[in-house]
N, CA and C of each residue as an Amber inpcrd file, in Angstrom:
protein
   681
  17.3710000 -34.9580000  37.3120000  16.5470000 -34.2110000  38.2650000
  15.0970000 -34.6800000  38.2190000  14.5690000 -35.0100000  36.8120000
  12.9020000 -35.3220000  36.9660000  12.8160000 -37.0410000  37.3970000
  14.1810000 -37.5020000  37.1840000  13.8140000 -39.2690000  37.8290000
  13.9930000 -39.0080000  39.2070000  14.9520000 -37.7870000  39.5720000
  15.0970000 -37.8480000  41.3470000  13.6840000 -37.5950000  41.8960000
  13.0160000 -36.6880000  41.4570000  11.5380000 -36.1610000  42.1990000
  10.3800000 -37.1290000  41.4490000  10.4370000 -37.8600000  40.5880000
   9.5980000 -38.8760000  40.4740000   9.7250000 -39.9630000  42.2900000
  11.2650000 -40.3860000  41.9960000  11.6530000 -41.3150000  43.0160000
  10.7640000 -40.7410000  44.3700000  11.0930000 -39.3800000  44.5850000
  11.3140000 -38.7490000  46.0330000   9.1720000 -38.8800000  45.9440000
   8.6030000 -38.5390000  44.7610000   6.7180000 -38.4400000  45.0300000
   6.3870000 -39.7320000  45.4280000   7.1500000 -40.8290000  44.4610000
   6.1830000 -41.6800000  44.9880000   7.1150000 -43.1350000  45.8430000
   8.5180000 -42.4230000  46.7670000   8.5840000 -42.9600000  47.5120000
   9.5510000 -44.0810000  47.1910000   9.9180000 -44.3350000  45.8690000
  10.9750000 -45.5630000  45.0890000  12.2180000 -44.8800000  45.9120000
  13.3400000 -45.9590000  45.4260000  14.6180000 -45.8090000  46.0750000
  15.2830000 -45.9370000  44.6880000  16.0740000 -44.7050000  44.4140000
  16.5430000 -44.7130000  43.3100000  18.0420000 -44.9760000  43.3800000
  18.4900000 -45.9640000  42.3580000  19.9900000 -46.4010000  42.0480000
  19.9540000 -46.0680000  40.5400000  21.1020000 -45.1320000  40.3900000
  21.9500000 -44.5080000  39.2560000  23.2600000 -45.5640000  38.7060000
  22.8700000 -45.8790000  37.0870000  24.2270000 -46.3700000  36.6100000
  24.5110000 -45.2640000  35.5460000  25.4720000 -44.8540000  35.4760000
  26.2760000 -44.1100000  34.4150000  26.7410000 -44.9010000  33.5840000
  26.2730000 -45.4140000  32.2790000  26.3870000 -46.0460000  31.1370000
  28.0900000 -45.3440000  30.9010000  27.8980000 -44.5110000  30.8350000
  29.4750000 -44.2060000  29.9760000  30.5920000 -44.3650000  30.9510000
  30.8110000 -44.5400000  32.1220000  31.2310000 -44.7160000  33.0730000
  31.9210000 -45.9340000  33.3250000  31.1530000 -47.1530000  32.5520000
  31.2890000 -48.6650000  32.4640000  31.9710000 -49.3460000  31.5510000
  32.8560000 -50.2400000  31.8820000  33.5710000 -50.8260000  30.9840000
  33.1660000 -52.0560000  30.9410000  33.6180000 -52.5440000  29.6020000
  32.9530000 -54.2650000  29.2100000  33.5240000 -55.4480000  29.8630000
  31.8900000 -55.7590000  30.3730000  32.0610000 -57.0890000  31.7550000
  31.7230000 -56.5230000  32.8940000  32.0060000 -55.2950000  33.1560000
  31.7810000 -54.5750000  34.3270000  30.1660000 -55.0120000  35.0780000
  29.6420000 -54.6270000  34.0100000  28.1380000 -54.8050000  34.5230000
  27.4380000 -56.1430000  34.5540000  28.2180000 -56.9410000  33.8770000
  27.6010000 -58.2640000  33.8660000  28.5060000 -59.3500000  34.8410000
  29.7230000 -58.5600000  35.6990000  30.3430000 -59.2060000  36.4630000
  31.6010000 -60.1730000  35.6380000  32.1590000 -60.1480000  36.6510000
  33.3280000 -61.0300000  36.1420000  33.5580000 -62.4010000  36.0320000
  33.9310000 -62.9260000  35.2370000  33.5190000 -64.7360000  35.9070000
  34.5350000 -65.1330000  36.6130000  34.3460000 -66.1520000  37.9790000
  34.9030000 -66.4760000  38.8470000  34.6010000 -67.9090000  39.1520000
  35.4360000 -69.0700000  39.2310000  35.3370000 -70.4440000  38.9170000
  35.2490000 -70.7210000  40.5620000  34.4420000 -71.4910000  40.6050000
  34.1950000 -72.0380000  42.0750000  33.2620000 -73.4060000  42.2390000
  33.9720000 -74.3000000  42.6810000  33.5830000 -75.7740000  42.9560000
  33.4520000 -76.3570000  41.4160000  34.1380000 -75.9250000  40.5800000
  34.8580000 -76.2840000  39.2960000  33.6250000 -75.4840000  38.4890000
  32.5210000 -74.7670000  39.0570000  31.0930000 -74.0070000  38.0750000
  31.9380000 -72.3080000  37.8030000  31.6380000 -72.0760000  36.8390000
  32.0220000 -70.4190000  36.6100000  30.5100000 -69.7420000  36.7750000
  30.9340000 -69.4400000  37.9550000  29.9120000 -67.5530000  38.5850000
  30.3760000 -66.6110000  37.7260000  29.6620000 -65.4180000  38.0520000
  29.7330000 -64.3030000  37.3820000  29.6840000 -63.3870000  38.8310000
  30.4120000 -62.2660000  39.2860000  30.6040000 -61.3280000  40.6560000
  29.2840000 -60.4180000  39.8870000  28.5910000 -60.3470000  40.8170000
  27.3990000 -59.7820000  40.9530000  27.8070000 -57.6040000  41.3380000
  27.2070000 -56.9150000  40.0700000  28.2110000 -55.2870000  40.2660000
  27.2300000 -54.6200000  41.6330000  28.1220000 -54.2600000  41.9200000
  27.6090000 -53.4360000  43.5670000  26.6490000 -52.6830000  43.2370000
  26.2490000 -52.0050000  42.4390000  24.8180000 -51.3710000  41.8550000
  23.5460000 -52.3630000  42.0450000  24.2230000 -53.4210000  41.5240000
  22.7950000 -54.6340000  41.7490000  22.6350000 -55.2590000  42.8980000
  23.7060000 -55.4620000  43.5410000  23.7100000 -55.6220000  45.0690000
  23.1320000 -54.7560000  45.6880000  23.3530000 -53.3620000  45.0800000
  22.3620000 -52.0810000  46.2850000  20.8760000 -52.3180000  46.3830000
  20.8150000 -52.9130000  44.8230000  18.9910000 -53.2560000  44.8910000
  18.4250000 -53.8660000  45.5810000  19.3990000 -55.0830000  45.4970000
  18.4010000 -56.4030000  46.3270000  18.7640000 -55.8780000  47.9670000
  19.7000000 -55.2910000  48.4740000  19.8100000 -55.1990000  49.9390000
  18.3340000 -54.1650000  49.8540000  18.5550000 -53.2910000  49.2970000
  16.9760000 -52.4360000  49.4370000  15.6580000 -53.5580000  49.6620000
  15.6380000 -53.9260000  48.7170000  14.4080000 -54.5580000  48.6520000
  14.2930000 -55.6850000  49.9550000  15.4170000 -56.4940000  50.0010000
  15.4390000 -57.1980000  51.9390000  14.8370000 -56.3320000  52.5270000
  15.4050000 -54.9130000  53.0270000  15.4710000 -54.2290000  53.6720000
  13.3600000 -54.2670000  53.9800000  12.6060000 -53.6900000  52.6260000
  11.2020000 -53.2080000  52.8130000  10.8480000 -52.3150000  53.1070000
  11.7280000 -50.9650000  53.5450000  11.3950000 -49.9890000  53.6420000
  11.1370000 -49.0480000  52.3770000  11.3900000 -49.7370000  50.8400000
  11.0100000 -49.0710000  49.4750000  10.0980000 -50.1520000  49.1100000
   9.0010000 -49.9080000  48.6600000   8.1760000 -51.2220000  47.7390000
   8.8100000 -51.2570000  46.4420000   9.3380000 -50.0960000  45.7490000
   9.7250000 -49.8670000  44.2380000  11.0480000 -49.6400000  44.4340000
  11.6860000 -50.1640000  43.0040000  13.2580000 -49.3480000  43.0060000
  13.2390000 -49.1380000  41.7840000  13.6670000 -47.6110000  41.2800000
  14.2590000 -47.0420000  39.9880000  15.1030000 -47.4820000  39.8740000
  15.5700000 -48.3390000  38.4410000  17.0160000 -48.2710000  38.2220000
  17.0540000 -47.2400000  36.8410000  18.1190000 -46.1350000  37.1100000
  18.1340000 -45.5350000  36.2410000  19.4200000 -45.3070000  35.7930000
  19.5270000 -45.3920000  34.3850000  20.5550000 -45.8630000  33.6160000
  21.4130000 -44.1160000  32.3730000  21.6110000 -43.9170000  32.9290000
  22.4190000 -42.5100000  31.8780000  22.9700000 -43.1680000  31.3530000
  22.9920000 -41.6690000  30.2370000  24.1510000 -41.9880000  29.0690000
  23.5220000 -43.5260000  28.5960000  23.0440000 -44.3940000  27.8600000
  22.7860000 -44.9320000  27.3690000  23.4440000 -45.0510000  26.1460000
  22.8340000 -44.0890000  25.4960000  24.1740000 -43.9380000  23.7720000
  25.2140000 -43.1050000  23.8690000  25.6700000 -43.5370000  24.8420000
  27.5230000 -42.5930000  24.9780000  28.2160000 -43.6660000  25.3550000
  27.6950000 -45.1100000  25.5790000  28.8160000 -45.9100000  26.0770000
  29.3690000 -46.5120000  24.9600000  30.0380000 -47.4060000  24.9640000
  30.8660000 -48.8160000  24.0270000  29.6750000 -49.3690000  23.6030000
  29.7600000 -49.9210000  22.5370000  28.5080000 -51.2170000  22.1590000
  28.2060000 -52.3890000  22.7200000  29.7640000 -52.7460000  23.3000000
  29.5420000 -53.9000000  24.0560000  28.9010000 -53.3190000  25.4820000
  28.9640000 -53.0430000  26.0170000  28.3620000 -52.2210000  27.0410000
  27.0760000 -52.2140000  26.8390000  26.5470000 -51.2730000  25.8140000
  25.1650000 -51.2280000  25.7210000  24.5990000 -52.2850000  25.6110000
  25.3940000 -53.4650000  24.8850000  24.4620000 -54.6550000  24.9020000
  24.3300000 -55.6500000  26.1720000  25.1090000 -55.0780000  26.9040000
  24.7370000 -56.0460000  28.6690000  23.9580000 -55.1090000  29.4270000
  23.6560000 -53.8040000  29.1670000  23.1840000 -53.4390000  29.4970000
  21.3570000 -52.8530000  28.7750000  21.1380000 -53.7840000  27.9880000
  20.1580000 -53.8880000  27.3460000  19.5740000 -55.0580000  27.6820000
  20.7920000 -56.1820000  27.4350000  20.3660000 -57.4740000  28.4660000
  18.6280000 -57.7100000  29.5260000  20.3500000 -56.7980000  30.8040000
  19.6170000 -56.2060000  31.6710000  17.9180000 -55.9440000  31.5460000
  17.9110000 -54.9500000  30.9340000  16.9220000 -54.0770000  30.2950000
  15.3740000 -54.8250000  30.0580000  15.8750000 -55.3820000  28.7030000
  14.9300000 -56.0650000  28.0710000  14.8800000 -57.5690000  28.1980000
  15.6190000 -58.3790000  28.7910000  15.2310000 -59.7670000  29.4220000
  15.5560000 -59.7420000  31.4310000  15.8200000 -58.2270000  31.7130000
  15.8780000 -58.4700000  33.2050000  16.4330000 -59.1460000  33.4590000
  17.9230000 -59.5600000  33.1420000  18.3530000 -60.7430000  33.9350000
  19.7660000 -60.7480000  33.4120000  20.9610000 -60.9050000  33.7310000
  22.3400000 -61.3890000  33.0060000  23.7780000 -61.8390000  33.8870000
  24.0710000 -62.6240000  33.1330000  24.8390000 -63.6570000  33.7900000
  24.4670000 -64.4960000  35.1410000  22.9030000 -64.8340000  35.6450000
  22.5790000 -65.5510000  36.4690000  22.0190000 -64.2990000  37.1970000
  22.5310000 -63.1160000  37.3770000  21.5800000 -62.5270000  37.8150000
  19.6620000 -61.9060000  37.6030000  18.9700000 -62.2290000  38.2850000
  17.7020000 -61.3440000  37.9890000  17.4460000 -60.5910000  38.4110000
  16.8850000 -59.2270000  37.6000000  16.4870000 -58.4490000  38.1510000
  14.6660000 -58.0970000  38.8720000  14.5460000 -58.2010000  39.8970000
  13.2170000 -58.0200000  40.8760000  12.1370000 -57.5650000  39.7670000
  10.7270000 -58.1400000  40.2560000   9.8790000 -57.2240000  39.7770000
   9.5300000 -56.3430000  39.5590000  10.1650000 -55.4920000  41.1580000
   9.8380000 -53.9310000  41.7020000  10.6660000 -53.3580000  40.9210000
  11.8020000 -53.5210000  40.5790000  12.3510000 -52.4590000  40.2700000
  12.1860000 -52.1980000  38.7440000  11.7640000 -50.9220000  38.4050000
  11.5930000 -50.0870000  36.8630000  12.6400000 -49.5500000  36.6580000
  12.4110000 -49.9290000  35.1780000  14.0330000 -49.3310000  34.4660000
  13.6100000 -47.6430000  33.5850000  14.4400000 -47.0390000  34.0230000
  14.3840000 -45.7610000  33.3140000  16.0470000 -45.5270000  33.0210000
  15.7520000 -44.9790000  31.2570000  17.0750000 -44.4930000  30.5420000
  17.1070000 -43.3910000  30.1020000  18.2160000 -42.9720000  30.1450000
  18.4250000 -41.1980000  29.3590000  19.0940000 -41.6380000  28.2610000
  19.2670000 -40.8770000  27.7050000  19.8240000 -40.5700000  26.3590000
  19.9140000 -39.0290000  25.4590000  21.2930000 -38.8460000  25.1890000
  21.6870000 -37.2400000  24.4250000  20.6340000 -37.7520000  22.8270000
  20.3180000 -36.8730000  22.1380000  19.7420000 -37.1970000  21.2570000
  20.5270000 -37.0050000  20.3520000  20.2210000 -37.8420000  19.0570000
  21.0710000 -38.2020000  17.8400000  20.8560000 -37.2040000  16.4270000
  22.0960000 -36.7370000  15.6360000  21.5950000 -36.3530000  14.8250000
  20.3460000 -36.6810000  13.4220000  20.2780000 -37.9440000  14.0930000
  19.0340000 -38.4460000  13.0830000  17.9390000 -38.5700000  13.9470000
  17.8120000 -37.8170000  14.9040000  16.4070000 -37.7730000  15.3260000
  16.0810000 -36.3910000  15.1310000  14.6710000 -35.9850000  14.9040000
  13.4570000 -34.8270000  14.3170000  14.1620000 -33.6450000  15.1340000
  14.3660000 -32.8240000  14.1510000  14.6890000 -31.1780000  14.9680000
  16.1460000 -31.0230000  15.8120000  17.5050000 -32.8860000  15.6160000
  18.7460000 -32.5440000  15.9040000  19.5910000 -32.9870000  14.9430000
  19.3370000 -32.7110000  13.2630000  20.3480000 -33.2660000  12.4600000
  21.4590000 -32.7630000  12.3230000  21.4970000 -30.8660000  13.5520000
  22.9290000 -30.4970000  13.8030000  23.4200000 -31.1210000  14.5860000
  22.7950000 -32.0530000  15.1410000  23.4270000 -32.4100000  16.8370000
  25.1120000 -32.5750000  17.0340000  25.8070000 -32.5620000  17.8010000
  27.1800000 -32.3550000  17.8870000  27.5280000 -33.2690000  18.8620000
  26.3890000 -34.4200000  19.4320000  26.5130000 -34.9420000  20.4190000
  27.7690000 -36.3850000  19.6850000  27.7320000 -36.8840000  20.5840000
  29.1140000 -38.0880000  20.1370000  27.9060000 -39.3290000  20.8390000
  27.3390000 -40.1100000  20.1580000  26.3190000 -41.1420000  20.6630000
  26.8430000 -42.1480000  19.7490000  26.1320000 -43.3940000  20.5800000
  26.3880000 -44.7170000  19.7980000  24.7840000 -44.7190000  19.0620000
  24.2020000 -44.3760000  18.0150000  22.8440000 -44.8220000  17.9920000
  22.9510000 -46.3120000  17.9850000  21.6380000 -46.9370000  18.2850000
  21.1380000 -48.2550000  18.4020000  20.2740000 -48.7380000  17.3770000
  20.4930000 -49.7400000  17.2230000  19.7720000 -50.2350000  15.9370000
  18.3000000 -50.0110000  15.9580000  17.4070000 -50.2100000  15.0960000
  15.6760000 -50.1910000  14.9710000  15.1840000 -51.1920000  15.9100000
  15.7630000 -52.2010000  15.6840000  15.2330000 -53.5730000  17.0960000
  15.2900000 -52.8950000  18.4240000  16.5430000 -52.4830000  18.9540000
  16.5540000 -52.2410000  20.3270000  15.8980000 -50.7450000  20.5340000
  15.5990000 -49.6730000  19.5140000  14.6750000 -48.5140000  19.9270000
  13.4780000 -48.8660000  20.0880000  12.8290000 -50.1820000  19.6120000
  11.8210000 -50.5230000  19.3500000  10.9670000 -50.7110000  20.7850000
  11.9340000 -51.3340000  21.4340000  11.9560000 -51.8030000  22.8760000
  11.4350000 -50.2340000  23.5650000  11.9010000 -49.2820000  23.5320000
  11.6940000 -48.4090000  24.4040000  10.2950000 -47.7950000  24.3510000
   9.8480000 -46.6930000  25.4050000   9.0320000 -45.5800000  24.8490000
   9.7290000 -44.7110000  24.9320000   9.7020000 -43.8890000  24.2280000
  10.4880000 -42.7670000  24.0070000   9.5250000 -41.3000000  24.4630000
   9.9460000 -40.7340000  25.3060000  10.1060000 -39.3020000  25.8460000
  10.8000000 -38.0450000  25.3540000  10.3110000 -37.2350000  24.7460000
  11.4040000 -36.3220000  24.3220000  11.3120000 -35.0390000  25.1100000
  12.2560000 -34.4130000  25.6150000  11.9940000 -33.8370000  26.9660000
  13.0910000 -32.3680000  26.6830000  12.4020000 -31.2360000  26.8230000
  12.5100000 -29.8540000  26.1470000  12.5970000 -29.1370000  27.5350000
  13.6670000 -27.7640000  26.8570000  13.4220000 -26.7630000  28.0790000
  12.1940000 -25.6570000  27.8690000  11.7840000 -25.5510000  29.4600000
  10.4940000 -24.7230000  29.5470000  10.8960000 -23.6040000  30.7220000
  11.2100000 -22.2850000  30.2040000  11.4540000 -21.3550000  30.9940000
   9.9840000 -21.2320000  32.1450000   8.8290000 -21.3070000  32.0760000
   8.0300000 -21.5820000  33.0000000   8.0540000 -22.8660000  33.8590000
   8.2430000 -23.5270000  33.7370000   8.5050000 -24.7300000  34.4690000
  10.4130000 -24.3690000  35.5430000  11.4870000 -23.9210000  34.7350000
  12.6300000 -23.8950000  34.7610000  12.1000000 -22.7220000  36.3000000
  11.4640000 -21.8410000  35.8240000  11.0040000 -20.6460000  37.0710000
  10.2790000 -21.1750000  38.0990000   9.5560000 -21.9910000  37.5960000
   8.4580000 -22.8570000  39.1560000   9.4540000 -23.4820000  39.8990000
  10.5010000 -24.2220000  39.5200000  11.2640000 -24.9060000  39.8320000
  12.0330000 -24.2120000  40.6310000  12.8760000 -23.0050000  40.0180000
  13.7280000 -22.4610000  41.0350000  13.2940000 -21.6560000  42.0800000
  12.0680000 -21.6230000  42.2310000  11.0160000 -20.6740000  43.1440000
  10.4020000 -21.8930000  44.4340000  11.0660000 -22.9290000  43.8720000
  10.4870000 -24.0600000  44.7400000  11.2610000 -24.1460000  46.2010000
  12.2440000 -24.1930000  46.2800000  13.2970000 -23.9990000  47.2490000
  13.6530000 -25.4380000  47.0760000  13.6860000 -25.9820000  46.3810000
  14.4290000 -27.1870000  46.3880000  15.6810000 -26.5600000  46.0000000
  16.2230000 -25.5440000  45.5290000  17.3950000 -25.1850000  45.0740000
  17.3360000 -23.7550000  45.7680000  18.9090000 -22.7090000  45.9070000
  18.6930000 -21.9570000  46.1920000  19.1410000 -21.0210000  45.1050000
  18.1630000 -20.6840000  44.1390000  18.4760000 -19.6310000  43.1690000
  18.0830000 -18.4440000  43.9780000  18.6480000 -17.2710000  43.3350000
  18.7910000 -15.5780000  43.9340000  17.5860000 -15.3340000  42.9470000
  16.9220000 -14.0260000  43.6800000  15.7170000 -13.6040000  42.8850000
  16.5200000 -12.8580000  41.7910000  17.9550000 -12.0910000  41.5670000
  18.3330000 -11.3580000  40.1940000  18.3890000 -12.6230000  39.1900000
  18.5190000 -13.7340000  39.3110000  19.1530000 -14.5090000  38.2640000
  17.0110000 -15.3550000  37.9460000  16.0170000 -15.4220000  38.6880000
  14.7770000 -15.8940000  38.2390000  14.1390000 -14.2330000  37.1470000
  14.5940000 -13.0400000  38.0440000  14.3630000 -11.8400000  37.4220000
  14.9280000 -11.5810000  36.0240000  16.4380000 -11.8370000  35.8740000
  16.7240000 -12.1430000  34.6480000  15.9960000 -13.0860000  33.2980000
  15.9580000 -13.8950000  33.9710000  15.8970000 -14.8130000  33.0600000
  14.3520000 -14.7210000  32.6010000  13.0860000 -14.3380000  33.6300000
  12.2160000 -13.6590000  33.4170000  11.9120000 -12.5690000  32.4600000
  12.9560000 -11.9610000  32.0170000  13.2680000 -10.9550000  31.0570000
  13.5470000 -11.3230000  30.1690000  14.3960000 -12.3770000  29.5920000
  15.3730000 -12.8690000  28.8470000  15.3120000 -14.5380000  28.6790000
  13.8270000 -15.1360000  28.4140000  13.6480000 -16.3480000  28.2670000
  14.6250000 -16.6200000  27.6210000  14.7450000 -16.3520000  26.1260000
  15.6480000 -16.9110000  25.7210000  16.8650000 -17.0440000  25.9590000
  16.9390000 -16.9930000  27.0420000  18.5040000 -16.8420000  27.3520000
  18.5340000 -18.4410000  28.0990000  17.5060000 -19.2670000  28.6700000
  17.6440000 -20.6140000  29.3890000  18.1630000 -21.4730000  28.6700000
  17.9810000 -21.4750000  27.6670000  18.6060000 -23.1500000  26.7670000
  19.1320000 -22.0450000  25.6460000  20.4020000 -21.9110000  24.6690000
  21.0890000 -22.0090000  23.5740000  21.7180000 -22.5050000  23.0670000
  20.6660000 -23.6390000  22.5390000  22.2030000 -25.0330000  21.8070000
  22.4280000 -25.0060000  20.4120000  22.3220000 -23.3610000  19.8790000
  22.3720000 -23.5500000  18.5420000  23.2490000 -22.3870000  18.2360000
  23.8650000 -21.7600000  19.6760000  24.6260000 -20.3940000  19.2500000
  25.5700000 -20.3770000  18.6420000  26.7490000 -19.4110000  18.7420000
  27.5850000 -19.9570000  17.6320000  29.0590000 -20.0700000  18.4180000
  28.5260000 -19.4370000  20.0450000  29.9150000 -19.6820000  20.4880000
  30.2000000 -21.0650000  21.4260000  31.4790000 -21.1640000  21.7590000
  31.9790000 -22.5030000  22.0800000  31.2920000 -23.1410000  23.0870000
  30.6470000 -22.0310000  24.2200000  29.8640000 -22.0520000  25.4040000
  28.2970000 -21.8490000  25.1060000  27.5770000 -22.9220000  25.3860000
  25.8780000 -22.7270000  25.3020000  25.7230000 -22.8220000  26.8540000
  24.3190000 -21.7690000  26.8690000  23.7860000 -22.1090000  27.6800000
  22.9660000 -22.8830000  27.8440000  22.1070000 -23.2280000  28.9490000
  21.2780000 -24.7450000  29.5280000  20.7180000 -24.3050000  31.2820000
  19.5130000 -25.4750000  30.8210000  19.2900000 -25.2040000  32.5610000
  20.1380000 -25.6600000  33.3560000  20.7600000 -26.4980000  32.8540000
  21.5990000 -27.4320000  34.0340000  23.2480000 -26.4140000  34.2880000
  23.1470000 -25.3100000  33.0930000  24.6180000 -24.6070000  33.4080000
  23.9160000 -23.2980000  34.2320000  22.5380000 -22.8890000  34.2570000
  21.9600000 -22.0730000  34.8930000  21.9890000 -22.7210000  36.5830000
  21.9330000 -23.6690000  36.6470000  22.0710000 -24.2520000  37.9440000
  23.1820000 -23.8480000  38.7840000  24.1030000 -24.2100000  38.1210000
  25.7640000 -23.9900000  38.1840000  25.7020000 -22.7300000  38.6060000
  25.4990000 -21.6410000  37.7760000  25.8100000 -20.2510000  38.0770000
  25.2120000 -19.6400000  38.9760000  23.9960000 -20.2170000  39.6190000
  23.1230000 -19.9860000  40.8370000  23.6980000 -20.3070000  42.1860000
  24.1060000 -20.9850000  42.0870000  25.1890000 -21.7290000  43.0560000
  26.3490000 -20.9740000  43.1750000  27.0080000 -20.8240000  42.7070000
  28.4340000 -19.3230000  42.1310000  27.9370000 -17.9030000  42.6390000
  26.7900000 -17.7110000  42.2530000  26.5050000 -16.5520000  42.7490000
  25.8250000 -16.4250000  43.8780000  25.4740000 -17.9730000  45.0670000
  25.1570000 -17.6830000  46.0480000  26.5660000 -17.4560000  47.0410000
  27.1590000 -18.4110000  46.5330000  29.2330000 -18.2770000  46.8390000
  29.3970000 -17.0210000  47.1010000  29.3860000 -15.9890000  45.7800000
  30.0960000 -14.8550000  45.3760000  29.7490000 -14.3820000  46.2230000
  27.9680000 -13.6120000  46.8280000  27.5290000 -12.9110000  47.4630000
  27.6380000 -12.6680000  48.7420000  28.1640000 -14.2390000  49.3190000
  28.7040000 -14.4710000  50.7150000  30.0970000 -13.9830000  50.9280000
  30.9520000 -14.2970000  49.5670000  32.1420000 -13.5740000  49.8670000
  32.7710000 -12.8380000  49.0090000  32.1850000 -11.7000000  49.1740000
  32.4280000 -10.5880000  47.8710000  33.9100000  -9.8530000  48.4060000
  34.6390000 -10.0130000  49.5600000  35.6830000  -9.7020000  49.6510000
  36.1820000 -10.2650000  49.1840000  36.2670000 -11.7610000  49.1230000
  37.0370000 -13.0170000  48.3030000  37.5250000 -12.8010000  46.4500000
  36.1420000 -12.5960000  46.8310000  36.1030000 -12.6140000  45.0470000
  35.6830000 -11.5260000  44.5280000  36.5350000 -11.3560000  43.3350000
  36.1870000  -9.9060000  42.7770000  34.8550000 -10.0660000  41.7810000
  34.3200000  -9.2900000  41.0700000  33.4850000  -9.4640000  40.3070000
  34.0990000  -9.9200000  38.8060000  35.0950000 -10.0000000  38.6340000
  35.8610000 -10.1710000  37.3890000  35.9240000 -11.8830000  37.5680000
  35.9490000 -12.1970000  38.9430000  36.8510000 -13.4380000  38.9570000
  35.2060000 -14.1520000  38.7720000  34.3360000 -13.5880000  39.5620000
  32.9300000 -14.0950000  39.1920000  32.1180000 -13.9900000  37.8030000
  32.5990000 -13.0090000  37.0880000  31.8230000 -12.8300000  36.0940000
  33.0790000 -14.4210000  34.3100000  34.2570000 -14.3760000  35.3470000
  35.0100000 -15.2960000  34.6100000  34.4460000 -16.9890000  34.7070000
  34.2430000 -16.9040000  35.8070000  32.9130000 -18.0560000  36.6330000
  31.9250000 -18.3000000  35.3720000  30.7940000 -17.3260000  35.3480000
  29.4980000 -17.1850000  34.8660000  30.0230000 -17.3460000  33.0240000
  31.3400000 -16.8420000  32.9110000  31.3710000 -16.6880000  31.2000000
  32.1040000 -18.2830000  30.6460000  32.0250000 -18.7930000  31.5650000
  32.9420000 -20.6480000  31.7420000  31.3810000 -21.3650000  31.6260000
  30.1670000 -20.6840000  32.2970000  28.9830000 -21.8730000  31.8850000
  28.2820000 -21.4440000  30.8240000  28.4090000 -19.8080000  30.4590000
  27.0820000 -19.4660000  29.9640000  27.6700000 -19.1210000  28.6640000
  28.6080000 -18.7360000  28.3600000  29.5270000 -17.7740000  27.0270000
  29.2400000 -16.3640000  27.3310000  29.9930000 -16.1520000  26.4990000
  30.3080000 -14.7000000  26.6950000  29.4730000 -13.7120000  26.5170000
  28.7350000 -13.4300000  25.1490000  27.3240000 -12.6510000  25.4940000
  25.8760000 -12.8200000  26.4050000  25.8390000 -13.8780000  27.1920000
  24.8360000 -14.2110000  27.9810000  25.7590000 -14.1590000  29.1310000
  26.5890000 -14.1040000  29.7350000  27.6690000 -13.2660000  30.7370000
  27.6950000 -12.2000000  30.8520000  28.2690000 -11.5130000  29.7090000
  28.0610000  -9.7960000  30.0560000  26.5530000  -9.3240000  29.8370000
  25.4400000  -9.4520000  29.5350000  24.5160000  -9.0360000  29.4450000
  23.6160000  -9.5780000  31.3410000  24.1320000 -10.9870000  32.0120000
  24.1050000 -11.1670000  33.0250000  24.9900000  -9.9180000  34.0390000
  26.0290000 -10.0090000  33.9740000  26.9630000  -9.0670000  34.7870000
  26.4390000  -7.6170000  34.8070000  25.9230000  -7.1370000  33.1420000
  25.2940000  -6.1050000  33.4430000  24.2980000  -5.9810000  34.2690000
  23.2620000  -6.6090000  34.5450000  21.6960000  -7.0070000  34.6930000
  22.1050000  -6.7080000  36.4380000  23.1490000  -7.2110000  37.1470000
  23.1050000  -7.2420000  38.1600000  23.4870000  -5.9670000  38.6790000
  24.2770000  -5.7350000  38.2590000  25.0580000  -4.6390000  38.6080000
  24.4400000  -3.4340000  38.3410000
């Protein structure tokens, strides 16, 4: 969401690769023998770039890369390639376009040595390469946001949560279901559904909805709140 509205302020054309998504060779193309030379098939992601950039209607292109440490190793390393020499298997990558990466954080990084995430960490050389961003939830920001109308959150669920900061991010609870902004999203959406068709749906079948993103005590203490 913050690389989409970077893209959208200052006008870049953003292309998304899903690191975990990719299998090895994928991204660096396949080799293909022609006039006895072996090519490499150029991945339709990188093709989207350069037709952009023909095009001139973007001066910049984001390439932005998820999941970073959730893929294969071999993976990460063509896609580091990429990265840090801009260029692989004959392809280059443009001037214009800036590389931005995500990444789940590791239990050996500051303040996640519970982490539960499943990551490939990367060696000291290739973190070295990056700048690193570490990027937190902010129930004031999380509220500007849904007050923005870029989304359509209901005023009970900004009112809630207004009450009940802590209720936006719980990644340390103890049940199977945490909450998050991004599962608060979800349930905003569900409950613009529900409200349209409350004959449809019962409140049980909605509040079974809300207890699938949020768990179960930040569900019923929601279900109450509304009701």
């Amino acid at each position: 969401s913050l690389v989409k509205s970077i893209a959208k302020k200052n006008n870049y054309y953003l292309v998304n690769i899903d690191a975990n998504l990719l299998k090895e060779g994928e991204i660096g193309g396949l080799p293909v023998v022609k006039n006895d030379i072996t090519i490499y098939a150029t991945h339709y992601k990188l093709i989207e770039i350069n037709n952009v950039l023909k095009e001139e209607k973007y001066k910049n292109v984001i390439l932005f890369i998820d999941e970073l440490n959730r893929c294969d190793h071999t993976v990460a390393q063509e896609l580091m390639n990429l990265i840090l020499n801009r260029e692989i298997n004959g392809y280059v990558l443009d001037k214009r376009v800036k590389v931005i990466a995500a990444m789940n954080p590791s239990n050996k990084n500051d303040g996640y040595y519970n982490s539960q995430y499943e990551v490939v960490d990367m060696d000291p050389a290739q973190e070295d390469r990056f700048v690193w961003i570490n990027l937190d939830s902010d129930i004031k920001e999380w509220i500007k946001w849904a007050m923005s109308g870029e989304v359509d959150v209901h005023d009970h669920i900004i009112e809630f949560l207004s009450n009940f900061p802590e209720y936006l991010n719980v990644p340390n609870s103890n049940e199977s279901i945490n909450a998050t902004p991004r599962s608060w999203e979800r349930v905003a959406k569900a409950y613009n559904v529900y409200l349209k068709n409350t004959e449809a749906y019962s409140m049980d079948i909605f509040y079974n909805v809300v207890k699938g993103n949020l768990g179960v005590s930040i569900a019923t203490d929601f279900i109450n709140y509304i009701k």
